[in-house]
N, C-alpha and C positions, 0 to 999 in steps of 0.2 A: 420424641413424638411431637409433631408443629400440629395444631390446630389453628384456625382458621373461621370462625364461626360467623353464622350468616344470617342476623335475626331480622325476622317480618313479622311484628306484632307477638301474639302466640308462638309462633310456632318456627321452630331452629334446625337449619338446613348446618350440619357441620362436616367438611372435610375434614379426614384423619389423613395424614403419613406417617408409617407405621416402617420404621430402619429394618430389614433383614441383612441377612449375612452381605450377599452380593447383589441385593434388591433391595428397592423398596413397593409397600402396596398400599394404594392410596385409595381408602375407604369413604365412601360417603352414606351419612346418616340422616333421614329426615324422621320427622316428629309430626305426627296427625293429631291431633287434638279432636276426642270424641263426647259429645257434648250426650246426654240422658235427658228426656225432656217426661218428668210422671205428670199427667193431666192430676187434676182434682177429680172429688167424684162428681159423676156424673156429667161428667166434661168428656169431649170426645170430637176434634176435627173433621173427623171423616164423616160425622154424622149430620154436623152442624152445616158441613160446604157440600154436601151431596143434592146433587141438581135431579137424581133419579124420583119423578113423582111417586109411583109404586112404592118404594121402598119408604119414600113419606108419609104416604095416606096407610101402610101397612104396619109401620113402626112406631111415626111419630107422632106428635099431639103435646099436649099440654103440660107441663112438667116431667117432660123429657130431654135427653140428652139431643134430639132432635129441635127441642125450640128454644136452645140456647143460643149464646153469643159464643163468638170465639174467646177463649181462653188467655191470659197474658201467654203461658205455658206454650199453648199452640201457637199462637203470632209469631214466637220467637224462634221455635222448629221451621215453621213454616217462612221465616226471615231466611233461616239457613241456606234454605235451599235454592233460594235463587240467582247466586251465583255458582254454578257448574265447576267451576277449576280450583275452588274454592279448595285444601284441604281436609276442614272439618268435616268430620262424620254428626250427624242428629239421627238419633235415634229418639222417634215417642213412643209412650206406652200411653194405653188407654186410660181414664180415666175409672177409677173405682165405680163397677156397677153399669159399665156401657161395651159394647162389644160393637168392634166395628161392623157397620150398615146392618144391624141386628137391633133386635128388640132388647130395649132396659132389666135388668135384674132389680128384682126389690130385697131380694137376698142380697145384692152387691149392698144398694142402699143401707140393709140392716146392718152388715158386716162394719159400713165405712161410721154409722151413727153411733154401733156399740149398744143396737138394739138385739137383746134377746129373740132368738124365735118363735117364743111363745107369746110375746106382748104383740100386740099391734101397733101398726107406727102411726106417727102423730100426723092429725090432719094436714095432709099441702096446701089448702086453703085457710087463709087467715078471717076469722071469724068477730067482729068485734064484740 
């Protein structure tokens, strides 16, 4: 069996020939490299770059997933995709406690702080 391999960075385009009786079949393999991108909590791309007012004035405000920055997490999904021919697959997931163009969870919040649901959470404003 000749191999043949054809590397571009990542990812490995390789020709097989593969001997049969009174044939041969000449296989080729390529290789996708599929990247998982988990936000943080309360991190969420689609909420942070959504130009829909409505969905601003109805969801967002003040220590929300709405008046954040972009994420290192998201920069780097959002790097991916802009080259098209590109192989790589990105997949993101949202960020603990945010749903995309929806309103914040304080449950998500409780869940990602490993606060009880009987306590209350700790004030978001710093107090001196």
């Amino acid at each position: 069996m000749a191999m043949q391999p054809h590397t571009q960075g990542l990812y490995e385009h390789t020709t097989v020939t593969t001997p049969g009786e009174d044939t041969q079949h000449v296989v080729e393999v390529d290789k996708v490299q599929v990247n998982l991108f988990f936000d943080g909590t309360f991190n969420n791309y689609y909420n942070v770059t959504t130009e829909d007012a409505g969905i601003r004035r109805q969801y967002g405000g003040e220590n929300t997933s709405y008046d954040n920055g972009l994420s290192n997490v998201a920069r780097m999904w959002s790097a991916l995709h802009k080259d098209r021919d590109s192989p790589d697959l990105g997949i993101y997931i949202d960020g603990m406690g945010t749903t995309r163009l929806q309103a914040d969870s304080l449950r998500g919040r409780r869940w990602a702080l490993g606060i009880p649901a009987y306590e209350r959470l700790p004030s978001r404003r710093w107090n001196p």
